[in-house]
C-alpha positions in Angstrom: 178.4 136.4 77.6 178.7 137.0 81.0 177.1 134.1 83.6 174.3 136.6 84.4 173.4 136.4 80.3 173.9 132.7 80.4 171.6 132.0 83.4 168.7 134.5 82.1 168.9 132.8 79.2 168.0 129.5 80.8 165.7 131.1 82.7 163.7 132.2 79.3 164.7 128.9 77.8 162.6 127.4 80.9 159.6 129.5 81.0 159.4 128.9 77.0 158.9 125.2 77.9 156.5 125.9 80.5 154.6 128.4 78.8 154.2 125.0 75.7 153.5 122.6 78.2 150.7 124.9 79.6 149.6 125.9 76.2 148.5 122.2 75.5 146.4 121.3 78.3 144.6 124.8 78.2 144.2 123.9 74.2 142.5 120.5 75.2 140.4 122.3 77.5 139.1 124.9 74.8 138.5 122.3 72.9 136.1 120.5 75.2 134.4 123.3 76.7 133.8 124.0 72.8 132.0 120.1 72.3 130.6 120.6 75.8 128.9 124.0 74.2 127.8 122.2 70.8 126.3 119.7 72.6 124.1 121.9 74.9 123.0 123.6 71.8 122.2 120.6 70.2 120.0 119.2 73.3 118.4 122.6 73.6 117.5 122.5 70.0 115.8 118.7 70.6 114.4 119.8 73.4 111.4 122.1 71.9 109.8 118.8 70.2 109.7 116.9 74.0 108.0 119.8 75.5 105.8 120.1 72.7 104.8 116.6 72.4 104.6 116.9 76.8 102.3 120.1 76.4 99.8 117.9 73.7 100.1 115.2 76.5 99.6 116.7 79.2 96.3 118.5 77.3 94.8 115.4 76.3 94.9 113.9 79.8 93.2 117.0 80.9 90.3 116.2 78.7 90.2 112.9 80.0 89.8 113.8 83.5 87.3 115.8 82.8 85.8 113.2 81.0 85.7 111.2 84.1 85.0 114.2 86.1 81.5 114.1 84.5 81.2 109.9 84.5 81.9 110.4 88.2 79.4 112.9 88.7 76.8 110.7 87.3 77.4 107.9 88.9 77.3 110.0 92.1 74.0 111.3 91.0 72.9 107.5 90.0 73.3 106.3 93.9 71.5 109.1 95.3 68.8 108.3 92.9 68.9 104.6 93.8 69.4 105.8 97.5 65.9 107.6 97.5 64.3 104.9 95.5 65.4 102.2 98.0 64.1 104.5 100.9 60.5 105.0 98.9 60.2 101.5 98.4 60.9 101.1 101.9 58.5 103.5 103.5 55.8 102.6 100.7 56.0 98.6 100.6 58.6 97.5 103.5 55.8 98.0 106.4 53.1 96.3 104.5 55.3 93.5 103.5 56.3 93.2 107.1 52.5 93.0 108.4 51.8 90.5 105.6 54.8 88.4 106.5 53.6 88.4 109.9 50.2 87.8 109.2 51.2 85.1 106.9 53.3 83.6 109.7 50.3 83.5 112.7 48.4 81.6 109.8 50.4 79.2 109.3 51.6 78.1 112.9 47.6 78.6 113.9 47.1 76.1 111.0 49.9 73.8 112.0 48.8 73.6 115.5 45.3 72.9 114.3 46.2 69.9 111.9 49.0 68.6 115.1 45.6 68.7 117.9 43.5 66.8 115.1 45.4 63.8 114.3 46.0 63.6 118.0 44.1 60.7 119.7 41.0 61.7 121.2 41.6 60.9 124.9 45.3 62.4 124.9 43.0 65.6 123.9 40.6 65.2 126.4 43.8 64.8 129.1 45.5 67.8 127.7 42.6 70.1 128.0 41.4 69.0 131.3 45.1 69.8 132.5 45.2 73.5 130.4 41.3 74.2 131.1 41.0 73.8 134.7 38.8 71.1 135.0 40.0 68.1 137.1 
């Protein structure tokens, strides 16, 4: 064996070991890249039940907006009732209620003042008119 043979042969002898010590880690990987696969699978498989139970979700809050939808359209419709009976009772009763108040209100000071002048003495009368009348 001539050094040439000897050295090549170290040289394989070398690359042998590297090629095993390569061998391991890329063994390791297959391996993981094999659970990481299994385990998509299995969350893909689970998956169909979420979206299902999501899509029945989803479908029942829709009917329940649209529930509301038409509770809100009532209520809408409710005030614009109330809204035009306020103005009717308004334009029917609110001016004669206003006169009557009124009315009410000159009959009562009127009265007021007419009770105050008669338990007033009779000369403090007499004084008071003769200052407001004119006559001196």
């Amino acid at each position: 064996m001539t050094p040439t043979q000897i050295a090549a042969l170290i040289a394989a002898g070398a690359f042998v070991l590297l090629v095993v010590l390569l061998a391991i880690p890329l063994i390791k990987l297959g391996r993981t890249l094999d659970e990481a696969t299994i385990a998509i699978r299995k969350a893909h498989e689970n998956s169909e039940p979420l979206f299902t139970g999501a899509n029945s979700t989803i479908n029942h809050v829709n009917t329940q907006l649209e529930r509301v939808d038409g509770i809100t359209a009532n209520a809408k419709t409710i005030s614009g009732n109330v809204s035009a009976l306020s103005s009717l009772f308004t334009a029917t009763l609110g001016g004669p209620l206003v006169k009557t108040a009124a009315f009410s209100y000159g009959v009562s000071k009127a009265l007021r003042a007419r009770r105050k002048r008669r338990q007033q003495p009779v000369s403090e009368s007499r004084n008071r008119r003769k200052t407001k009348g004119g006559r001196k």
